[in-house]
Steps between C-alpha positions, in 0.01 A plus 500: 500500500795606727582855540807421273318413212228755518808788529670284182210529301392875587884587406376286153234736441591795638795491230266365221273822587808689474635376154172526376446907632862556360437350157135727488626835618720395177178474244525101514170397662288213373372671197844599358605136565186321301545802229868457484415086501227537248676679223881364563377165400340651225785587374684179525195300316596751210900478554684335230714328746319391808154513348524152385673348836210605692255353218609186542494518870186640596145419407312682791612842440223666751657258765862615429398856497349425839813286637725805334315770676544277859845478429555843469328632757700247717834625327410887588271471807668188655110364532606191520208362279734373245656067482652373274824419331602737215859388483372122434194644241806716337775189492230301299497676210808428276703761309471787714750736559638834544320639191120412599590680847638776338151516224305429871660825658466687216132433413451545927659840518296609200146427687676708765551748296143495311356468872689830658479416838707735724833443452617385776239227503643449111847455665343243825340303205775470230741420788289231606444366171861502396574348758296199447598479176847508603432220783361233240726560177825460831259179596476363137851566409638346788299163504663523114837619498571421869673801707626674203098583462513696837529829375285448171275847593753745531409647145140503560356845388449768748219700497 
């Protein structure tokens, strides 16, 4: 490995190590991400709304739960332990729109607030989950309505 590289990926992990410490000294450590996981998407098996999307999508929940809980802690740690495509998984399912991101916020910043965490780690969390959902209702409405799409999260609920 040149001496390049091996600097490159030190830099990699020292800033992984330092996401991660951030996001903890915050209350957001491993546990509070499978807890938060774990009863979020209980919540959206009961939802009105969503409850049925996912149904129809997912047979293996203990795999999802698991794939959820990767993708989270590479979201807030920046482990880099999460691949995949969301935007392509999300652009498959027809009919969504603003309101199922709005329900998906809303049902997210209520395990937030059942969970307690600190609240700054509540605020690193809900930012990071808005924005997501504002990243794939933009990519949806966009591949749909062309440009005019572009700015399809600005009412997206705040926490």
């Amino acid at each position: 490995m040149s001496a390049v590289s091996e600097r490159s990926r030190q830099e990699v992990h020292a800033a992984r190590a330092a996401k991660r410490a951030h996001a903890e000294a915050q209350g957001v450590d491993e546990q509070f991400i499978s807890l938060m996981v774990e009863r979020f998407y209980a919540s959206i098996r009961q939802d009105y709304l969503l409850g049925p999307i996912f149904a129809e999508r997912i047979s293996d929940w203990p795999w999802h739960m698991e794939r959820m809980k990767t993708f989270w802690r590479s979201i807030l740690f920046n482990s880099g332990e999460f691949s995949g495509n969301p935007m392509a998984k999300h652009m498959a399912i027809p009919g969504l729109e603003d309101t199922h991101f709005v329900r998906w916020l809303e049902l997210f910043y209520a395990t937030l607030k059942d969970l307690g965490p600190q609240p700054e780690g509540a605020a690193l969390v809900a930012e990071r989950a808005r924005a997501i959902a504002d990243s794939l209702l933009t990519g949806i409405s966009i591949r749909r309505d062309g440009i005019c799409g572009s700015k399809a999260g600005r009412n997206l609920p705040h926490v």
